[in-house]
Structures are given as C-alpha cells and as structure tokens.
C-alpha positions in Angstrom: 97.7 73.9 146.7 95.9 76.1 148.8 94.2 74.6 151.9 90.7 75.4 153.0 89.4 75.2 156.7 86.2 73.9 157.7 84.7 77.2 158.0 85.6 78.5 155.0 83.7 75.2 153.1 80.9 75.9 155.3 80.9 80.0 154.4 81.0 79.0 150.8 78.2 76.3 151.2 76.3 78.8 152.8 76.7 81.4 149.9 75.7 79.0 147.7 72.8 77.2 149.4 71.6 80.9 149.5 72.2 82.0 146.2 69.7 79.2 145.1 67.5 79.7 148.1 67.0 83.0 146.6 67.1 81.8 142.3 63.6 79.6 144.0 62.2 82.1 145.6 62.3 85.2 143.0 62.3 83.5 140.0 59.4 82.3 138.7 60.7 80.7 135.7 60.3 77.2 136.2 63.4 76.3 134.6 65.4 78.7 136.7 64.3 77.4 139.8 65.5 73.7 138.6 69.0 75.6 138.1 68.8 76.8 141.4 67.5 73.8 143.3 70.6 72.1 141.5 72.9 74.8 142.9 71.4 73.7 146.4 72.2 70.5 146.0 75.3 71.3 145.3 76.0 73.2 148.7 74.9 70.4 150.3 77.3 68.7 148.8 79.9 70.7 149.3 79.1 70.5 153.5 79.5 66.7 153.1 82.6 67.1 151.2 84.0 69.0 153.5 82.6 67.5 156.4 84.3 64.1 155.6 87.6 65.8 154.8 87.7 67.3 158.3 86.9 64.0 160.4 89.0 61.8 157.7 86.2 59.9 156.8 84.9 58.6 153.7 81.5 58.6 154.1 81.7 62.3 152.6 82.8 61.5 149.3 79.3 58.4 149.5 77.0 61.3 150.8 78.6 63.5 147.9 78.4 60.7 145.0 74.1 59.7 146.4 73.2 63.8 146.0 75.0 64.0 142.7 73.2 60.9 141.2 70.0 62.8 142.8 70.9 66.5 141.1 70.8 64.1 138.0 67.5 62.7 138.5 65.9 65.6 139.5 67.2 67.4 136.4 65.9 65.0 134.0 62.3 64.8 135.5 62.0 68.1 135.7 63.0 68.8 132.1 60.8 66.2 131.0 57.8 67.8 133.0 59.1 70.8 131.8 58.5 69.8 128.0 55.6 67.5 128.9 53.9 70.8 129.7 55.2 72.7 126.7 54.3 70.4 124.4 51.2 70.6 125.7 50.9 73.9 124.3 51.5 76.0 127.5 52.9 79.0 126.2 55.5 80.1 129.2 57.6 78.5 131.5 56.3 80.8 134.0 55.1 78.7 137.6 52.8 80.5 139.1 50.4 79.5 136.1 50.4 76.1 137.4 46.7 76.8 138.5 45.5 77.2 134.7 46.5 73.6 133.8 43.1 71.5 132.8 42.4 67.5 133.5 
C-alpha cells in the first residue's frame, strides 16, 4: 500500500479546493456550484485527514466525520431551495437571476 507524505495530501487538497474554487466562480448554474462547494469541503477534509495522520492524532478523523455530516446538510438545503424555487416556476437554475425573484 502506497504511502503518501504530508505534502503530497496537502498538493492534492489544494487541487481540489481549487478545482471547486473555480466550479463557484465560473459556473453559474446553481446546482453546479453546490457540486463544487461539496468538492471544497471535501479538500478540507482531506487536510484534516491528513493532518491527524501526520501528528498521530485522532482529532482528524472527528474534524473529518463534523465536515462530512456538514457536506450532507448543505446538500440537502440547497436541493430543497433548489426545488423550492423551481417549483415555483423559475424556469432555470441559472444564479445570477436571483435578482428577479418577487415577495
């Protein structure tokens, strides 16, 4: 079983946590951007994972279990604000037409 330093978790966190930075910032489709703050999350993750592998703790694996519970949360609200507003008959998941929404 290949072993991975430190630096390698935190290169790969950093790929990722950029990768997503990016899916926010381009994308505009609002359920894209959900997939992409999930795949920041999980770089975060990944840095605790990591972090607590390297100092032998297990605080890591708590850190990494509290986020995970949170990328679940934040999935569900947002897909329920996400077909709140479609059932509400806006026609595109697009987010910069966030302005047009009434009452």
């Amino acid at each position: 079983m290949p072993v991975f330093s430190f630096n390698d978790t935190l290169l790969l966190a950093t790929i990722l946590f950029s990768v997503g930075l990016a899916g926010v910032l381009i994308r505009r489709n609002m359920l894209f951007m959900l997939m992409s703050l999930d795949i920041m999350l999980n770089a975060a993750a990944l840095v605790f994972v990591g972090a607590g592998a390297r100092w032998h703790d297990a605080a890591g694996q708590v850190m990494f279990l509290l986020i995970l519970a949170l990328a679940a949360v934040e999935t569900a609200v947002g897909l329920a604000i996400i077909l709140c507003l479609h059932g509400r008959g806006r026609p595109t998941l697009d987010a910069d037409t966030g302005n047009l929404l009434q009452g």
